[in-house]
N, C-alpha and C positions, 0 to 999 in steps of 0.2 A: 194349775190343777186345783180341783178345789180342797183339797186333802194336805195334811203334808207328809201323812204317809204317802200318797198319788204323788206328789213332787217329787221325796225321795224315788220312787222306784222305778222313776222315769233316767234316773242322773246315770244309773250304769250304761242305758241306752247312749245318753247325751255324751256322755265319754267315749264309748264305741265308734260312735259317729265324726266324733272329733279325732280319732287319732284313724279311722279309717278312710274319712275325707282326705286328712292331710295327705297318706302316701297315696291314696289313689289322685291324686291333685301332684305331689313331686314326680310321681313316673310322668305321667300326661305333660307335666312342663321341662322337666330332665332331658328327656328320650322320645325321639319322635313318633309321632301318632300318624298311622295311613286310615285310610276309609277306602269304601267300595260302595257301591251301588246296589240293594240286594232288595228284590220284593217291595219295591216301592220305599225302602229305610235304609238308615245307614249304619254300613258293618265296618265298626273300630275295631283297626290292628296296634297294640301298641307291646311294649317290651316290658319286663320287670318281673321281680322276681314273688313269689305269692301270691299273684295278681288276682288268683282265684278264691283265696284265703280272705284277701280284703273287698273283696266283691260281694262274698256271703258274712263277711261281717260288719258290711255297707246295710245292706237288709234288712241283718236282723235290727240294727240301729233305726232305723230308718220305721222299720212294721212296730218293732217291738217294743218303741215308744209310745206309740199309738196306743197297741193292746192292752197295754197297761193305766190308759188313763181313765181318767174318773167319768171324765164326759161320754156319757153312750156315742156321741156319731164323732166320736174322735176313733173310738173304737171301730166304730164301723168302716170309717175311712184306714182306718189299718188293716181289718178284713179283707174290704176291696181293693185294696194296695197288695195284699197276698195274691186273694183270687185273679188280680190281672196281672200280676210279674209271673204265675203259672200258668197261664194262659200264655202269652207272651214268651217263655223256655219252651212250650211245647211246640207252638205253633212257629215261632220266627227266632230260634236260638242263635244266627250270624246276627240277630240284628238286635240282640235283648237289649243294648244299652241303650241305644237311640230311642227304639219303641217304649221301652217302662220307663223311658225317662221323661217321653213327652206325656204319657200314662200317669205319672206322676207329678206332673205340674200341674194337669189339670184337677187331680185330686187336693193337690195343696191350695189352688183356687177354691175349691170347694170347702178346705177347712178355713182359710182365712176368710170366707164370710162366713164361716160358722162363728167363729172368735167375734169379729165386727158385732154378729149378731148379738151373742150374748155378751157382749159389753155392753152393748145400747138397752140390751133387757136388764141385765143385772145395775147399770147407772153406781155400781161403786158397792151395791148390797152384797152382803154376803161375805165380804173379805175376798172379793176381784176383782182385782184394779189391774190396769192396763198403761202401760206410756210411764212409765218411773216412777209410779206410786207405789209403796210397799205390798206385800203380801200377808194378808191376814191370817 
């Protein structure tokens, strides 16, 4: 972030994400996962408890870090992260996970040549460094 106010207020995101990966990552390798065939995508049955609790605090981690950042098209790639996970509950809700998930990597392709990019514009100016360089 280019801020370190922006850093900070990304970290409650980055904690969210980390402790709602972990249990949605322990149910999935604990407790058996079925799937189905549905609309062309695939609809995960799995077991645990809150499952729904960590699903929407999967998100918000996931948007909310976005929205908050300094970079306009980080933001916009959180936007568009919102608008098509809503899209995707309305339209194909058996199969949200599989759809916004592939929805979702191709937006994180989209942000990591945003990063590539401005690394190669910025060349170390500015106090953004990339690959285990400090932060300005």
């Amino acid at each position: 972030e280019p801020s370190t106010r922006r850093r900070w207020a990304v970290v409650p995101f980055l904690i969210l994400g980390a402790v709602a990966g972990t249990y949605l990552f322990w149910v999935d390798a604990a407790r058996p996962v079925t799937y189905t065939i549905r609309h062309h995508s695939i609809d995960y049955h799995t077991s645990g408890h809150w499952l729904w609790l960590f699903a929407i605090i999967y998100v918000i981690a996931v948007c909310g870090g976005a929205l908050v950042s300094g970079y306009r098209w980080i933001t916009v790639f959180g936007v568009a992260n919102l608008i098509g996970l809503t899209i995707v509950e309305i339209l194909l809700a058996t199969s949200f996970t599989s759809v916004w998930c592939a929805y979702a990597a191709v937006v994180s392709i989209l942000i990591l040549l945003f990063f590539h990019r401005q690394h190669h514009r910025d060349d170390g100016i500015g106090g953004v460094r990339v690959a285990g360089a400090a932060l300005a």
